[in-house]
C-alpha positions in Angstrom: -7.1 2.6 -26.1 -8.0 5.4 -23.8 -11.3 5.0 -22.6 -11.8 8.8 -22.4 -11.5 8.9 -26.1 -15.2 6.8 -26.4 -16.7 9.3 -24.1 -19.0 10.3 -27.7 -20.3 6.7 -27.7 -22.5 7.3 -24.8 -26.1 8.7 -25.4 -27.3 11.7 -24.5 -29.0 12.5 -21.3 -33.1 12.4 -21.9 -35.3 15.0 -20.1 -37.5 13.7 -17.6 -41.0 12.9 -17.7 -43.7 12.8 -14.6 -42.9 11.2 -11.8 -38.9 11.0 -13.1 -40.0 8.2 -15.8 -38.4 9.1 -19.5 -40.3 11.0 -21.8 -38.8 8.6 -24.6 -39.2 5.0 -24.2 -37.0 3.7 -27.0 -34.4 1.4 -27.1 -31.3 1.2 -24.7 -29.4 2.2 -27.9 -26.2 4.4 -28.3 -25.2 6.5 -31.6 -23.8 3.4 -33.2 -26.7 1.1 -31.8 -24.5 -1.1 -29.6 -26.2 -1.6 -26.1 -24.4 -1.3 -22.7 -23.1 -4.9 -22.9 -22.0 -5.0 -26.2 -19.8 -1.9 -24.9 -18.8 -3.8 -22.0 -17.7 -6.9 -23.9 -15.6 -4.7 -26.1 -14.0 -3.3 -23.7 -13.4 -6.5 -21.9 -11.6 -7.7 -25.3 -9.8 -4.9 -25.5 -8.2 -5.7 -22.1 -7.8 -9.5 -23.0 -5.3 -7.7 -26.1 -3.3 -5.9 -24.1 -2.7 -8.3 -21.9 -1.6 -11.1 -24.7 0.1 -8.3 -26.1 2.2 -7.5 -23.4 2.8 -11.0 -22.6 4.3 -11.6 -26.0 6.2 -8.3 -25.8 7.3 -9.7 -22.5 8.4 -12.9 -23.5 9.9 -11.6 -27.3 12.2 -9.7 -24.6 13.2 -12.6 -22.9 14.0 -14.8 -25.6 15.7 -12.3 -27.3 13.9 -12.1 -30.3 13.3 -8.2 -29.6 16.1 -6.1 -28.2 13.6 -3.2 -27.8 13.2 -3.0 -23.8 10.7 0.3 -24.0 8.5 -1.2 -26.1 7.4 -4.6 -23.6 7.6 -1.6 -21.0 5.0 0.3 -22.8 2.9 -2.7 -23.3 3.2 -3.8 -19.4 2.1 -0.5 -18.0 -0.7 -0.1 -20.9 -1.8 -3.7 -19.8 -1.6 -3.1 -16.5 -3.6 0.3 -16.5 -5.8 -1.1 -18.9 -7.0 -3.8 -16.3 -6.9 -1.3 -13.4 -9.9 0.6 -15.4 -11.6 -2.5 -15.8 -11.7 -3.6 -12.1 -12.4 0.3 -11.0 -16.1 0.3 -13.6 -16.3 -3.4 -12.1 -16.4 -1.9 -8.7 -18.6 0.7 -9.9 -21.0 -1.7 -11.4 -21.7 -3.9 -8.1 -21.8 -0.6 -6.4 -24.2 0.7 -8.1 -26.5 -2.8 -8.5 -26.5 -2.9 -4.5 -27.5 0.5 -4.3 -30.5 -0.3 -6.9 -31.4 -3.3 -4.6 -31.2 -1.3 -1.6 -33.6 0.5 -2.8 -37.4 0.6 -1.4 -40.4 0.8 -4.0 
């Protein structure tokens, strides 16, 4: 799945208030009402898939049971981007926590 496509999940930008505090104070919620973890888990298992799927590909190859060589391929390199993206908003994440922390109040 290409995470590009769920760009729509995320909510709009709300206008600040005074003092940079936002004017609405409602729920961390996006169009569908899933929070910020629940998007994060999902995305998590979406990587755990392609992985087992890719390993079964893999492995039908070996075995022979599939004769189909482009298809494990596919699967490999989807996998393998797939967990790339993960580790790259990982990265992001403890970036952005230490920069929070970093911060004086």
């Amino acid at each position: 799945m290409d995470p590009l496509l769920n760009l729509s999940q995320f909510p709009a930008l709300q206008p600040l208030g005074e003092a940079g505090k936002a004017v609405n104070k409602g729920p961390e919620l996006t169009a569908e009402g899933a929070n910020f973890s629940d998007l994060l888990k999902q995305a998590m298992q979406e990587v755990d898939t392609a992985q087992h799927t890719a390993q079964q590909e893999a492995r039908n190859l070996m075995t022979g049971e599939a004769t189909d060589m482009h298809t494990a391929i596919l699967a490999v390199q989807k996998a393998d981007v797939s967990f790339q993206m993960m580790m790259a908003v990982r990265s992001k994440l403890i970036d952005a926590y230490r920069e929070v922390m970093r911060m004086q109040m």
